[in-house]
N, C-alpha and C positions, 0 to 999 in steps of 0.2 A: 308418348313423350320420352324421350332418350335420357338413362340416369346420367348426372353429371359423374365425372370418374372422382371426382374425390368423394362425394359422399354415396349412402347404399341406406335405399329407405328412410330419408329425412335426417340421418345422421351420419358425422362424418365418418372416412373411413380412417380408424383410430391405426390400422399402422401404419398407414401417410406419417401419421403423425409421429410414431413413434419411430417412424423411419427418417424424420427432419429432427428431431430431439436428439437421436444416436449420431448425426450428422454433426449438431450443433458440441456434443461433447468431444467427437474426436476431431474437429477441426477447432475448438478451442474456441467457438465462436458467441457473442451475446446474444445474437437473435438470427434466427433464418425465417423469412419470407416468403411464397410464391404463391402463384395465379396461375388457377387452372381451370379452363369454361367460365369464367364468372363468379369463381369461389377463391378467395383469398386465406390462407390459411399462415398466419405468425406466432412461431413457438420462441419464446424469451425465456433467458436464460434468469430463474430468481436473483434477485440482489441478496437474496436471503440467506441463500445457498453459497453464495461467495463471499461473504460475511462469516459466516459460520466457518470457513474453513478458518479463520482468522480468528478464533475465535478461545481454540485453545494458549493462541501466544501469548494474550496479553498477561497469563498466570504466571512465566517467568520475570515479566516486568514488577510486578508483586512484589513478588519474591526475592529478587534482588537488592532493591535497598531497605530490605527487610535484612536480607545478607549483611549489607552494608551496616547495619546499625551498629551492630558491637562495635566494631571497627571501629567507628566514629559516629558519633552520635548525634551531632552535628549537622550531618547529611543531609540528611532529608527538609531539615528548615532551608538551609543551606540551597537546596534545588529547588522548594518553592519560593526562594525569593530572587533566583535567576530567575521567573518567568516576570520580573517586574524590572531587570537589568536592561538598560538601553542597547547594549550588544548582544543581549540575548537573541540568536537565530533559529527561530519557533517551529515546530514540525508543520506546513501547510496539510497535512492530510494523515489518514490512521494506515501505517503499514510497518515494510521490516524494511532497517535501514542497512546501509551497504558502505562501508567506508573505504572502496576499494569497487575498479570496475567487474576485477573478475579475483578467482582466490589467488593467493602467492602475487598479483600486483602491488606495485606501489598504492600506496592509501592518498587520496585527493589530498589530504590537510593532514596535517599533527601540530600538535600543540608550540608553539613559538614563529612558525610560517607567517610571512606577510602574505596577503591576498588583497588582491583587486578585486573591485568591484564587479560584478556577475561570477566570479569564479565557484566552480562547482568544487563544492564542499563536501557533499555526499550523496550519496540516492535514496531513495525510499521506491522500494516494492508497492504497489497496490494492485492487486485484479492480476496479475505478470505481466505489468508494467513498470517500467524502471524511470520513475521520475526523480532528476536532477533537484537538488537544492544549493542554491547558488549564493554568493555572499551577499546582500542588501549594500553594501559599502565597503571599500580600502579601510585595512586595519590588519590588525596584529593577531592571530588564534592566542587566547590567553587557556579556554579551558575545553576538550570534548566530553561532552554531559552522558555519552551512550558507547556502547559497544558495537562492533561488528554485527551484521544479524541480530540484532535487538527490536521488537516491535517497539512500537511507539503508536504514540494516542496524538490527536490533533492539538497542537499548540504547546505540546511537548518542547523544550527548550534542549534544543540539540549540541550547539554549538554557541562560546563565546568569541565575539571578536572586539576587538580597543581598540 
């Protein structure tokens, strides 16, 4: 009976494997697949492992209006009771946002701008992926809640609009 080429005595051959894994990092990719004789072989990239890279950010958000407090002290009640505000424009997802398409660009929104409805407000990074956050409704930017490159947590309240 002829060995199938990817495995070698009932077990795979592990640098197939690690030769789709090295694939999978320098192409940047979540998962590589293939079929070879009748053996299918899929190496996925952890969610675990891309979580983790994310993982030291959220220590500056901390931090910050921890910064903020002396300041004003105020703040922080002040931000949690934006997430209860009707024009509060809420983070849909956990990444680093972008208030600009690229560095030295104009910034989407500042603060007294009219905006229409769908207009992109900001981005948010996740996975390096650059997802749009758009306005929910026409109105008026009254306050921005975050910085430049600032991570942010889901439901995070990013942006006011009236």
């Amino acid at each position: 009976m002829a060995e199938k080429p990817s495995e070698k005595n009932g077990r795979f051959d592990t640098g197939l494997i690690r030769e789709l894994a090295a694939i999978l990092r320098e192409a940047d990719l979540g998962e590589i697949e293939i079929e070879q004789g009748g053996t299918r072989i899929k190496v996925v990239k952890p969610v675990a492992a891309a979580q983790v890279s994310y993982a030291p950010a959220p220590a500056p958000t901390a931090v910050s209006p921890a910064a903020a407090a002396p300041v004003a002290a105020p703040a922080p009640v002040a931000v949690a009771s934006l997430r209860d505000h009707p024009g509060a424009v809420k983070s849909p997802m956990v990444g680093t946002v972008y208030l600009q398409a690229e560095e030295g660009a104009k910034k989407f929104v500042t603060v007294g701008d009219t905006v229409a409805a769908g207009a992109t407000l900001l981005l948010i990074e996740a996975m390096k992926t650059f997802n749009p956050v758009t306005a929910p409704r026409a109105g008026k930017v009254t306050q921005i809640l975050i910085d430049n490159q600032q991570p942010v947590e889901f439901g995070e309240p990013l942006v006011v609009i009236e």
